[in-house]
Structure formats: C-alpha cells, structure tokens
N, C-alpha and C positions, 0 to 999 in steps of 0.2 A: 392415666390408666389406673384404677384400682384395683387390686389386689385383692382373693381374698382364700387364704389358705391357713382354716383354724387350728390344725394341727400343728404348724408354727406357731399359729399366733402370730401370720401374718394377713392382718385383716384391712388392710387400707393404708393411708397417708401418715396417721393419728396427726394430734396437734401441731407441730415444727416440721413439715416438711424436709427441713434441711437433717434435723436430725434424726428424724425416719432414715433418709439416706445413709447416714452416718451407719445406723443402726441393721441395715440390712447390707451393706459394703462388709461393715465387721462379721456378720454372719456368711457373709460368702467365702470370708477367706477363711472364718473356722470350719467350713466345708471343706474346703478344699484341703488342709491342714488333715484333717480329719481320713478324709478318702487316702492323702498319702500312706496314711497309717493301716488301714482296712486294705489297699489294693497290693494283693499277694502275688498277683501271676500278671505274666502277660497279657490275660484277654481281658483281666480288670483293668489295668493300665490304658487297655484301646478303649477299654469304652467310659473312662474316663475322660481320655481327649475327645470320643468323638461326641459328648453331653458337652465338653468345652466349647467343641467347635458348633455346634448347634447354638450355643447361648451369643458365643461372636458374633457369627452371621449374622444375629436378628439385633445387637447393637449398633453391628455395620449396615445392616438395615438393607441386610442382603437376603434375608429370608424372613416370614412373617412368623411374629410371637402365636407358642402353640395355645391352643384354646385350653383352659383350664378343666371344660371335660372332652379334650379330644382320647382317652382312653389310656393316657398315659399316667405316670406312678402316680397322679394326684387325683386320678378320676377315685371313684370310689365304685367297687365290684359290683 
C-alpha cells in the first residue's frame, strides 16, 4: 500500500523499505510522545485512545484502513 501524505513528507515506500519502516515507527512514537504533552483534559486523553484504538483495529485487521479522502483530518477542505 502506498502512502501518500505531503504534508509529512510522507509519500511512499522511498528507496529501503525496511528503513521507511524504521522511519515512520520512529515518527509514530514521537506522536505519541508528543500528544502526551498537548493532552490537557480528559476529553483529550479519550480521544486519544479512541484514534489508538482505531489504528489497532485496522493492524488487527479488524476494521479497514480509512481512505485517505474519507473527510477526515487529511482530507483537504
């Protein structure tokens, strides 16, 4: 599956697949790192897990990957 979200600067595989991987693992957890720091209240904190639990699911391969313009924060307005 490719990817392609240029506002990261994430646009595909690039060359080494493995360390694409590397390279987007590393940015997942300086998200998450991240959102600790930004989530103030309780209803931040929910909807934090409940973006986690949606990304689970679709590893576990329990709900399908969202379309990148199903209208969500990456669509564009």
């Amino acid at each position: 599956m490719k990817v392609t979200h240029p506002f990261l600067k994430l646009t595909g595989f690039g060359a080494n697949p493995r360390e694409e991987f590397e390279r987007r693992l590393r940015y997942l957890d300086e998200n998450v790192r991240g959102l600790l720091k930004l989530a103030s209240t309780e209803e931040d904190r929910r909807r934090v897990l409940e973006a986690l639990d949606r990304a689970i699911s679709v590893f576990k391969g329990e709900s399908p990957a969202p379309s990148l313009n199903s209208g969500g924060a990456d669509s564009a307005p």
